[in-house]
DRENBA-211075 format. One record per residue (C-alpha): x, y, z; residue number from 1. Coordinates in Angstrom, 1 decimal, decimal comma. Layout:
BEGIN
((X Y Z) NUM);
...
***
This chain:
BEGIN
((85,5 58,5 64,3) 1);
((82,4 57,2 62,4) 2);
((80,1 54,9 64,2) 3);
((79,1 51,6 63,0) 4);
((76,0 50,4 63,9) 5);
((75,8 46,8 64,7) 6);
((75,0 45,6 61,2) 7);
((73,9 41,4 59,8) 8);
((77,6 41,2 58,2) 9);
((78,6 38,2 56,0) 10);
((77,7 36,8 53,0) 11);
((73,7 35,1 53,6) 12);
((73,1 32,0 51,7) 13);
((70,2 30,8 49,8) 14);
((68,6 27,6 51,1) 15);
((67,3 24,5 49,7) 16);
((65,5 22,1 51,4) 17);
((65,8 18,2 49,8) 18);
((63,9 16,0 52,4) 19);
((61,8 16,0 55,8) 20);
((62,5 16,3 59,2) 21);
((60,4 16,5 62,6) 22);
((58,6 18,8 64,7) 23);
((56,4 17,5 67,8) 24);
((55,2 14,2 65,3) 25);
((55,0 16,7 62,3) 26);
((56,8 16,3 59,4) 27);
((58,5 19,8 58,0) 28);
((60,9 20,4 55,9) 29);
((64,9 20,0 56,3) 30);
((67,0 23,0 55,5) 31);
((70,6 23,8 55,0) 32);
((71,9 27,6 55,4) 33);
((75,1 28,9 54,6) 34);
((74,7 31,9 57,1) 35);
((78,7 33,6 56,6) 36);
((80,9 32,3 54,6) 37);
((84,1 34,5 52,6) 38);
((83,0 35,4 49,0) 39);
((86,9 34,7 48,5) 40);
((88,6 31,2 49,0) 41);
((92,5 30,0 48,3) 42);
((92,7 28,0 45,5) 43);
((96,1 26,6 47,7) 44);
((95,0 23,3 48,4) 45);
((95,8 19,8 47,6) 46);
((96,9 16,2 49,3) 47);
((99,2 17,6 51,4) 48);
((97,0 20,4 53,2) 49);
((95,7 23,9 52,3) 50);
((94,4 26,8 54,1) 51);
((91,0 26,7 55,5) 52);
((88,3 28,9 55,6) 53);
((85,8 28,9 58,5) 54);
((82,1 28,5 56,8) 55);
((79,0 29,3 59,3) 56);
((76,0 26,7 58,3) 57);
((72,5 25,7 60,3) 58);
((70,5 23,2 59,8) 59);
((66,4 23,5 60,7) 60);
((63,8 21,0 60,6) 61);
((65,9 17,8 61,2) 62);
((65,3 15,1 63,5) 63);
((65,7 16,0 67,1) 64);
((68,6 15,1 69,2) 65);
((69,9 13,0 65,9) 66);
((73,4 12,3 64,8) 67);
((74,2 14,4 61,4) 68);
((77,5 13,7 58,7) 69);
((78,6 17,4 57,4) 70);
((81,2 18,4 54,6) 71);
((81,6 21,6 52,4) 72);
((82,4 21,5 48,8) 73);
((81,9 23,4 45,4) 74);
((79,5 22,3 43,0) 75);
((81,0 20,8 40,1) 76);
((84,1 20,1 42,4) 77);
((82,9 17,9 44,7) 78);
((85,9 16,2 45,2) 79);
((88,2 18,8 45,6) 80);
((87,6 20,1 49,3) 81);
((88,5 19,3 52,2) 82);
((86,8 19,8 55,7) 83);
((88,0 19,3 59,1) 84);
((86,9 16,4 61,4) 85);
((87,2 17,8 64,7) 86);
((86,7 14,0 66,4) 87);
((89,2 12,4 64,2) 88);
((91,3 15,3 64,1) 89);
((92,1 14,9 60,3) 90);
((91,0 16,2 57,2) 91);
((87,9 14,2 55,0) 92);
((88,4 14,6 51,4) 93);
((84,6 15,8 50,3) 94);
((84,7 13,0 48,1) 95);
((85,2 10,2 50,5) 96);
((82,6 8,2 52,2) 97);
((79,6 9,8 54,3) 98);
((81,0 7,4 57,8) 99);
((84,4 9,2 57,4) 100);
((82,8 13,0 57,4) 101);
((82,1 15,0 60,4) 102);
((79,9 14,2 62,7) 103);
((77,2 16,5 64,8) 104);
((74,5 16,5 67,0) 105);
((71,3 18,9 66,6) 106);
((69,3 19,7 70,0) 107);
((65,8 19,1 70,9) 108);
((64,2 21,3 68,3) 109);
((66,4 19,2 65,4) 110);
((68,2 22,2 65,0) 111);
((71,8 22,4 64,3) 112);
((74,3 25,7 63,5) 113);
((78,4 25,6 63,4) 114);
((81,8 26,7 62,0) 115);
((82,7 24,7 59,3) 116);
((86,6 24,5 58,3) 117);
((87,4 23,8 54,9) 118);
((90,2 24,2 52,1) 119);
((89,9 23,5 48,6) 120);
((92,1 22,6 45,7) 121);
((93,7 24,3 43,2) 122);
((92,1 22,5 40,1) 123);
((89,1 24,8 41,5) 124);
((91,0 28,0 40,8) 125);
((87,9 30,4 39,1) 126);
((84,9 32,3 39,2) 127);
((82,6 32,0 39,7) 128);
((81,8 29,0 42,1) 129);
((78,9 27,9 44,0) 130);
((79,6 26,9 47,7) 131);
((77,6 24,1 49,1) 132);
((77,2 22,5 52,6) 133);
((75,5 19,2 52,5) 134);
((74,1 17,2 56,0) 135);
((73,1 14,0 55,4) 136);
((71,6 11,9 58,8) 137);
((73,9 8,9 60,3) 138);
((70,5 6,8 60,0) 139);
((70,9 7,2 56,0) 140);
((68,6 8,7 54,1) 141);
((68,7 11,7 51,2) 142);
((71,4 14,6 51,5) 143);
((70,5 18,0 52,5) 144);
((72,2 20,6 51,2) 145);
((72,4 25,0 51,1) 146);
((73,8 26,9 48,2) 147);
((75,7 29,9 48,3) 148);
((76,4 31,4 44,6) 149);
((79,2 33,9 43,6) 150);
((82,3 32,5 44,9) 151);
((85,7 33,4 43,8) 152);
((88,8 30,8 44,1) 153);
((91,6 33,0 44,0) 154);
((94,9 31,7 42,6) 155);
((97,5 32,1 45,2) 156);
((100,9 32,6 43,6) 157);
((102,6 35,7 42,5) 158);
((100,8 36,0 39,0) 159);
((97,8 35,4 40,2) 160);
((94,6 36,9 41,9) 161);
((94,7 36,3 45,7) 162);
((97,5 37,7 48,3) 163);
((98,0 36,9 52,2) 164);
((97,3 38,5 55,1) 165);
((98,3 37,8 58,8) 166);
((98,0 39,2 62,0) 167);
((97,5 38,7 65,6) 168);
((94,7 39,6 67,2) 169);
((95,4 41,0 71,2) 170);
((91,9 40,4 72,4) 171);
((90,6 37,3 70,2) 172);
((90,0 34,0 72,3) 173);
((91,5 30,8 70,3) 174);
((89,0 28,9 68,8) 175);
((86,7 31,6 67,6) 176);
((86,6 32,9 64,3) 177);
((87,8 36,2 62,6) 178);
((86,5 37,2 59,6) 179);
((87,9 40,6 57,6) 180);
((85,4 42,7 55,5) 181);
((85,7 45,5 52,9) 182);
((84,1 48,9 53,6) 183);
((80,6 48,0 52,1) 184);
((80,4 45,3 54,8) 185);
((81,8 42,1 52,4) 186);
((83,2 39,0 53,8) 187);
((86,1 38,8 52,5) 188);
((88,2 36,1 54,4) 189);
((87,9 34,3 58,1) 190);
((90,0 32,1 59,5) 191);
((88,7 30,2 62,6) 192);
((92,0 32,0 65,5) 193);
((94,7 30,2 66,9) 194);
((95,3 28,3 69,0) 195);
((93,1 26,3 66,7) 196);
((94,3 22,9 66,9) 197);
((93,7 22,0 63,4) 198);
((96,3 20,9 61,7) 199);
((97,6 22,9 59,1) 200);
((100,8 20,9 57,4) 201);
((102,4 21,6 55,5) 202);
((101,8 25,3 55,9) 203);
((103,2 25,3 59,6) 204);
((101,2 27,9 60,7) 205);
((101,8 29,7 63,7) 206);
((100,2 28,8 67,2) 207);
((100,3 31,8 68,8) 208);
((97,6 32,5 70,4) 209);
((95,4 35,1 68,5) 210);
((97,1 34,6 65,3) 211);
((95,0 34,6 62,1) 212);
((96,1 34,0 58,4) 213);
((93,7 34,1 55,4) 214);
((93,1 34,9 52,0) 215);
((91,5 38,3 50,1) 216);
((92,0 39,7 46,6) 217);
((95,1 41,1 45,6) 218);
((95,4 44,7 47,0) 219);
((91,9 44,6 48,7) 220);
((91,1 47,0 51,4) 221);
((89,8 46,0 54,6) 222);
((88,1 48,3 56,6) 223);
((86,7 45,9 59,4) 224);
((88,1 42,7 61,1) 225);
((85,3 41,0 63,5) 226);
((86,0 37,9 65,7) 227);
((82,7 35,5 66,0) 228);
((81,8 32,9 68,2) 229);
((80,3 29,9 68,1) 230);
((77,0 30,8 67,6) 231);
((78,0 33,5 65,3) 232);
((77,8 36,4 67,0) 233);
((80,0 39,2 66,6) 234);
((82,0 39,8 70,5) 235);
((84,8 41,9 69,1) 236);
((85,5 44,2 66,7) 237);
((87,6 46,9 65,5) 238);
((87,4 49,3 62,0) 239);
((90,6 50,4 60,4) 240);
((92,4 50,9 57,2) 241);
((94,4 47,9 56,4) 242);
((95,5 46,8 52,9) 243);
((96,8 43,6 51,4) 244);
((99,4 43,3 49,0) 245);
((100,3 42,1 45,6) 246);
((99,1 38,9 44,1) 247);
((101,3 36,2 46,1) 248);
((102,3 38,4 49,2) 249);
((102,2 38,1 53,0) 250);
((101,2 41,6 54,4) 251);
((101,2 41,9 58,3) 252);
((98,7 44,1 59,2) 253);
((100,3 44,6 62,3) 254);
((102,6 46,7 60,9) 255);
((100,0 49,0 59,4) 256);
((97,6 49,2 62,4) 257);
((98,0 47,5 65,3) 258);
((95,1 44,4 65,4) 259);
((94,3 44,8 69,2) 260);
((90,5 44,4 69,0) 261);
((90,5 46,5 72,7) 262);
((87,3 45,9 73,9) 263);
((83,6 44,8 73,1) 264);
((80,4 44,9 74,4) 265);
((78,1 42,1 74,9) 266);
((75,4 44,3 76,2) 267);
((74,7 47,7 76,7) 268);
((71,1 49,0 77,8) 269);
((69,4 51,5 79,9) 270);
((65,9 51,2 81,8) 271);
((63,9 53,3 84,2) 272);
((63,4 51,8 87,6) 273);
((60,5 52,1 90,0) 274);
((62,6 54,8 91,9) 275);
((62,6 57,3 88,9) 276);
((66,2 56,9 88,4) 277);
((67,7 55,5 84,9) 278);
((69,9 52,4 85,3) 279);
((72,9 51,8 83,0) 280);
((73,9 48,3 82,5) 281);
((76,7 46,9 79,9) 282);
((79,1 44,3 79,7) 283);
((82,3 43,4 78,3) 284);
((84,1 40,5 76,2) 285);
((87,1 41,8 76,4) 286);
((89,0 44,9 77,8) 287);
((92,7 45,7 76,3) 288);
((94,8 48,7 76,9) 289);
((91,3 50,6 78,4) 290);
((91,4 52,5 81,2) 291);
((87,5 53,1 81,8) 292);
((84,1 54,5 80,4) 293);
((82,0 57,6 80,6) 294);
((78,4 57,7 80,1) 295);
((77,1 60,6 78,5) 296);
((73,5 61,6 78,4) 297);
((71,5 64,2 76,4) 298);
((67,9 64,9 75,8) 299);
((65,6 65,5 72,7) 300);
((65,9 68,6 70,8) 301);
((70,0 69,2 71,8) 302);
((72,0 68,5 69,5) 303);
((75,5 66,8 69,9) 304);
((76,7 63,4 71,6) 305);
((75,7 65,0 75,2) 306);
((77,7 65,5 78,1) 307);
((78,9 63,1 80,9) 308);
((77,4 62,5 83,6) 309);
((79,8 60,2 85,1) 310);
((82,9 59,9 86,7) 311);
((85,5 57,9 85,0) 312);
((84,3 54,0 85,6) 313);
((87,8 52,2 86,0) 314);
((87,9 49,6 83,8) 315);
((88,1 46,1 85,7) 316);
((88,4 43,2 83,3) 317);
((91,9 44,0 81,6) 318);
((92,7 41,2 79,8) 319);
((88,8 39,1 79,9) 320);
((85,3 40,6 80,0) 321);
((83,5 42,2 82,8) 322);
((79,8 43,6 84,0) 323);
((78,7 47,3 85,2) 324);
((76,5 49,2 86,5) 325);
((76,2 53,0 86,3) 326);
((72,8 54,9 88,2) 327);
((71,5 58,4 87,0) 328);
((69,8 58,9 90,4) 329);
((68,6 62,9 88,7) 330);
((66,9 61,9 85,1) 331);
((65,5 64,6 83,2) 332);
((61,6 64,3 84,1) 333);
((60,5 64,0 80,8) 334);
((60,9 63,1 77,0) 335);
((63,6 60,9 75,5) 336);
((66,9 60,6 77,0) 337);
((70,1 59,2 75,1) 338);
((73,1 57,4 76,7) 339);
((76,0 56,9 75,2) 340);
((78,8 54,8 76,5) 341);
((82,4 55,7 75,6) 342);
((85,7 53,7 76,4) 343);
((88,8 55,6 77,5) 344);
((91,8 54,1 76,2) 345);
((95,4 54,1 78,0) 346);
((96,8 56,7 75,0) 347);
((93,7 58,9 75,8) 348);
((91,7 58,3 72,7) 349);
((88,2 58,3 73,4) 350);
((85,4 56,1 71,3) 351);
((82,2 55,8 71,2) 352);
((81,4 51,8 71,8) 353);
((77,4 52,4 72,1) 354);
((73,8 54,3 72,9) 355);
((70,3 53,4 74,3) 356);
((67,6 55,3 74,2) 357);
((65,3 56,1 77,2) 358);
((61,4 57,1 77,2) 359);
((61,4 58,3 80,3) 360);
((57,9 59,2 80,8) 361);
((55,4 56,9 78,8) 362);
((56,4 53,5 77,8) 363);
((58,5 52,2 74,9) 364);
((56,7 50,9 71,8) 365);
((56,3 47,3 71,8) 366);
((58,7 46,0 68,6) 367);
((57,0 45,3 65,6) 368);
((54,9 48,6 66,2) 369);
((54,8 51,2 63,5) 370);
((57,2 54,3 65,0) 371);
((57,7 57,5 63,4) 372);
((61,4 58,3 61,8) 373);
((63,0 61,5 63,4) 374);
((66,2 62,6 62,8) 375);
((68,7 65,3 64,5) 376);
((70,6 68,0 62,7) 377);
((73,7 67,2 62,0) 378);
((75,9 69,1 65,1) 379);
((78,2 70,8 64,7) 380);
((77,8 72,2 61,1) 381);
((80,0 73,2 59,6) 382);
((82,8 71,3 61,3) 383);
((86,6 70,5 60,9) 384);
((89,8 70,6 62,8) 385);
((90,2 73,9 61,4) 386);
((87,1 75,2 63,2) 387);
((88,0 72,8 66,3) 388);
((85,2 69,9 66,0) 389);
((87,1 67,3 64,6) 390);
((83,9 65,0 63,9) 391);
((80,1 65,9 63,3) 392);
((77,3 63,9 64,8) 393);
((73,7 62,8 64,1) 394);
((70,9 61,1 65,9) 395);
((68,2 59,3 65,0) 396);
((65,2 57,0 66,5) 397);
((62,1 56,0 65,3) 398);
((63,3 53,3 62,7) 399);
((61,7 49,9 62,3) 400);
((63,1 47,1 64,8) 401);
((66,1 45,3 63,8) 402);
((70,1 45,3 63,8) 403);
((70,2 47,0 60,6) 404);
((66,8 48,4 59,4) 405);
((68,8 52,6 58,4) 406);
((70,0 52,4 55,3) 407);
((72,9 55,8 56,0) 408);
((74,6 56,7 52,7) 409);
((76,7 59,9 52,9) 410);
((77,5 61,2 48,8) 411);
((79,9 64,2 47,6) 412);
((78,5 67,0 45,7) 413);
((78,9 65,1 42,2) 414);
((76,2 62,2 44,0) 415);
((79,3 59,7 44,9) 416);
((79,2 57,8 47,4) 417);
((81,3 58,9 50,2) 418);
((80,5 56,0 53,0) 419);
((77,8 53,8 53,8) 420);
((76,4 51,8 56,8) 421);
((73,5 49,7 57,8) 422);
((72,3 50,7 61,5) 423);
((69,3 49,8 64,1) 424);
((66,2 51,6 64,1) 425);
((67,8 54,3 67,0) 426);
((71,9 55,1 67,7) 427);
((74,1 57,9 67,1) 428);
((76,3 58,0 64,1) 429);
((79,9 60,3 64,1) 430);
((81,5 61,2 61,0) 431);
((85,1 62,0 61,3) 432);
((85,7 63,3 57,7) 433);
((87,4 60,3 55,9) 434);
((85,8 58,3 53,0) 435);
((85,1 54,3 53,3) 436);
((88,9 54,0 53,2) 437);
((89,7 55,9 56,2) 438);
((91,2 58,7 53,5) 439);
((90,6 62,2 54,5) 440);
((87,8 63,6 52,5) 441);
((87,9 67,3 50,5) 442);
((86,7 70,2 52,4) 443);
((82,7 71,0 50,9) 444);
((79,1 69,9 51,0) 445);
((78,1 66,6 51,6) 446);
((74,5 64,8 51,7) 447);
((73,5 62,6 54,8) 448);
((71,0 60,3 53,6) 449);
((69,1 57,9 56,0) 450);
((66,6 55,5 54,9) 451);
((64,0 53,7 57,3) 452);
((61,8 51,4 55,0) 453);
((59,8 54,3 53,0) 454);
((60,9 56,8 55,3) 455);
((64,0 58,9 54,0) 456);
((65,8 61,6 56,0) 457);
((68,0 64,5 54,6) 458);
((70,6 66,7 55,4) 459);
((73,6 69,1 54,1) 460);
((77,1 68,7 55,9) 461);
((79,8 71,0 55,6) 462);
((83,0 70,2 56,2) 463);
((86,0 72,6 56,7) 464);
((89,9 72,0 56,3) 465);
***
């Protein structure tokens, strides 16, 4: 099991600002974002319909509470896309007229963000491409558009470059978006989930709800599927091993592991209370197949995960999302204390979904404050099957502020790079003894590697088979 931290994934555009908007009487600059969008597109479309990809965009510094025209399109082709007009329900050729494009609103700070859905043609097969999202305000006035460089248009068929993949996703609410990524955390396809109520003739899609179709490189490997919503925010996810096929195929990654997206936090924290006990708080999107939650808690200077210090917490929202509450009315007196929440699923697996840190004497740094980087030994060491600990464990705290400000790399003897994650400034990070591919890895030596800004970390694992 190796734990993810909560990492900025998706493919972050460069921004261009062409024009002037308004802050409180102020002019300031306008500017167009391409915030996700897949480094991959099918080169399927034409007249008739294509696939769409979904493309996450904001736009800052416009004119508050205005009406905005919105289209997506490659530069150099900017003729040869198409992007969904949710009012009209039909698609707008990019090259058609500004009044026919899609219309949207930004809010009182002239601040607008969304998911695009476009296709494009097949005379734009090639790489590489540079995306482009271009606003321009109902009142007239210049365009304002965002760049995103680097883009591959696949060419679908059987002798091609691109290849299909389908599933459906147990937990996903139609509507939102799911987006499939390769072990180094690339975007490489999202598709916004069904029921979508675009239409998507003459593909004939199905409208089942959770079902999600898009394109990725011949062969790729996917390692993570995420579903988004609207403000694009990850509120499920699960990691796996899937594959897609040959150039031209359809692979159902059902039938390689089941896409059930089982549960997702919102929120998960821990605080001290007036009363000198530790409250646990954390809430879910979703709950499928789970049969409750343990919280574990340990202190600094023991290694390991910790132990649990709760009952089983039935799970209550099968099927939708729901809120808890957990109390640790005896707290160690003192010092740091980790919890770590972990879902119980109906088969018995048990995962690690997240961990908080509590200082439980003193108070927290304020974010933005210097901290210094610690980091546990890896526990236990050696480990294996063989030696019955079937995953090692490390802890660390004391890294700047932000979703993804640890750099971990593990590498084999020979320096390779084994696996790699971006993580938040504190967590807990399991290794289960399987490359970025979810391959088993050879018994040996391995260096942990965790970078915090200037700070860098060290440490030997051995792993026995």
């Amino acid at each position: 099991m190796r734990r993810w931290g909560k990492a900025e994934i998706g493919a972050l555009g460069l921004s261009l600002a062409l024009g002037l908007g308004w802050s409180g009487g102020t002019a300031t600059a306008q500017t167009v974002e391409i915030l996700a969008a897949p480094l991959y597109l099918a080169g399927d479309g034409g007249e008739q319909g294509g696939t769409p990809a979904a493309i996450y965009a904001r736009l800052t510094g416009g004119q508050p509470s205005s009406a905005y025209y919105v289209k997506a399109y490659l530069v150099g082709h900017s003729s040869s896309a198409r992007t969904w007009n949710s009012s009209s329900t039909t698609w707008v050729a990019s090259g058609r007229a500004w009044t026919e494009q899609r219309q949207v609103t930004t809010d009182a700070n002239g601040e607008w963000s969304g998911w695009l859905q476009s296709y494009f043609y097949t005379s734009t097969i090639g790489s590489p491409k540079t995306l482009r999202v271009s606003v321009r305000n109902v009142g007239g006035g210049d365009p304002i558009t965002g760049d995103l460089a680097g883009i591959t248009v696949m060419d679908m068929s059987s002798t091609g470059d691109g290849a299909w993949v389908h599933g459906v996703a147990a937990a996903a609410t139609a509507g939102r978006v799911i987006l499939a990524l390769d072990a180094s955390g690339n975007l490489l396809g999202s598709y916004v989930v069904e029921d979508n109520g675009i239409a998507e003739a003459p593909n004939a899609y199905s409208s089942t709800p959770g079902y999600f179709r898009f394109a990725v490189p011949a062969n790729a490997a996917i390692a993570r599927l995420e579903v988004r919503n609207s403000a694009n925010e990850v509120v499920e996810a699960q990691n796996g091993l899937w594959r897609a096929g040959a150039a031209g195929t359809d692979t159902d990654l059902d039938a390689q592991e089941d896409v059930s997206l089982p549960v997702v936090l919102a929120s998960f924290g821990a605080r001290r209370t007036e009363a000198g006990t530790v409250e646990v708080r954390w809430a879910s999107v979703s709950e499928f197949d789970i049969a409750g939650y343990y919280v574990c808690r340990s202190v600094e200077g023991v290694p390991g995960p910790g132990d649990a210090v709760s009952e089983l917490i039935r799970a209550t929202g099968q099927g939708s999302g729901a809120s808890y509450v957990w109390v640790d009315a005896s707290p160690p007196s003192a010092g740091r204390v980790w919890y770590a929440l972990y879902a119980v699923e109906l088969d018995g697996n048990v995962r690690l979904l997240s961990s908080s840190v509590v200082l439980v004497s003193g108070m927290e740094p304020a974010q933005g404050v210097p901290r210094e980087f610690y980091c546990t030994a890896p526990y236990p060491n050696p480990f294996g099957e063989k030696v019955g600990a079937p995953a090692v464990f490390v802890r660390w705290w004391g890294g700047p502020w932000g979703p993804s400000s640890v750099l971990l790399s593990l590498f084999d003897v020979r320096g390779r790079l084994v696996c790699q994650a971006r993580l938040g400034g504190e967590g807990i990070w399991s290794w289960d003894g399987t490359d970025a591919r979810g391959r088993p890895a050879p018994a040996g030596n391995y260096l942990l590697r965790l970078t915090a800004g200037k700070e860098v970390r060290t440490a030997k694992i051995s792993l026995i088979r």
